[in-house]
N, C-alpha and C positions, 0 to 999 in steps of 0.2 A: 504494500500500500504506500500510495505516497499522501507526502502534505503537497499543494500548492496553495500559495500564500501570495494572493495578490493585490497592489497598490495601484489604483486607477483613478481618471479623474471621475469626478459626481458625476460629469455631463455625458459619460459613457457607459451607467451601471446597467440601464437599459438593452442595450445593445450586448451585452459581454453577457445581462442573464440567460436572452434570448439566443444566444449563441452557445452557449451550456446546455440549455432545455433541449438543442437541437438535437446534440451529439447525445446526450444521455443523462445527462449531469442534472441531478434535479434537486440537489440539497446541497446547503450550502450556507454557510454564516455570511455575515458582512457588519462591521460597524463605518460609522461615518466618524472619520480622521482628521485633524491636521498636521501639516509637518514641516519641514523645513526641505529645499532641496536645492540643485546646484545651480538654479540663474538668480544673477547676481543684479539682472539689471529688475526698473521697476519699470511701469506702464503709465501712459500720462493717459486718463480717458475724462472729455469733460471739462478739461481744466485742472484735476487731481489726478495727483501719482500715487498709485499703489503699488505695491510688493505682490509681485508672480511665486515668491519662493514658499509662500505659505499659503495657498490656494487649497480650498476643500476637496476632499480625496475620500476613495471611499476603500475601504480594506476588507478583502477578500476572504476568507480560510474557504479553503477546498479537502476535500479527502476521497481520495479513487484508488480503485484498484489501479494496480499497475498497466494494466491494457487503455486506460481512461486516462497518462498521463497526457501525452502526448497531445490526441486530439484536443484536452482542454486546456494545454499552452497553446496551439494554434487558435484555438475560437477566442482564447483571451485577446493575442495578440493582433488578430485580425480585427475583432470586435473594438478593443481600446482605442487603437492606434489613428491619432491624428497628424503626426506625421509633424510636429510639434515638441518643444521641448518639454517635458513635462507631461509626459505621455501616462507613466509610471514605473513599476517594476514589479517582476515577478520572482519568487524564491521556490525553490521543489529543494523538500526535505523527504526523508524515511520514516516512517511510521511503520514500530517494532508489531503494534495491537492493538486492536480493537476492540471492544465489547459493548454489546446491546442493553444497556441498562430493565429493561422491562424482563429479557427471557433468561439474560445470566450468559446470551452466546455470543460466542469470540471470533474473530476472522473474518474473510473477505468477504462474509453473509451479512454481518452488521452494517452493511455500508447498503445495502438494496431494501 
């Protein structure tokens, strides 16, 4: 099983769920984030300059089988992607276990 653990913008959560539901992916966390990231400059809009480096983001936790990684970095990445700095970033970790709180069962069944 893996984690992916995704950082995307708010203005893409729509688009990256529907591209999960596609492939298979139908459970899934998400908090809404802020954070700090690597552009340095700000935006003048209006008249007022704001700061791009702390822009609301929303944070992903994923959990798939191994056959589920793949596809669902591609639906992130195609879904996310504006082509733009501050797109986000994606992380795939290993998950040793899992277990179904209600039946007591462990493994790659808990995840369906």
């Amino acid at each position: 099983m893996k984690k992916i653990e995704a950082i995307i913008r708010k203005s893409k959560f729509h688009q990256v769920k529907e591209a999960l539901h596609n492939i298979g992916v139908n459970f899934f966390s998400y908090w809404d984030v802020t954070g700090l990231g690597n552009e340095k400059e700000g935006h003048v809009y209006r008249g007022v300059s704001f700061s791009t480096s702390d822009i609301q983001r929303r944070y992903l936790s994923i959990v798939v089988n191994d056959e589920f990684k793949e596809p669902a970095i591609q639906a992130i990445l195609s879904a996310a992607a504006s082509g733009e700095v501050g797109d986000g970033k994606i992380f795939v970790s290993s998950i040793e276990e899992s277990y179904r709180i209600r039946t007591g069962e462990k493994g790659n069944n808990t995840l369906n």
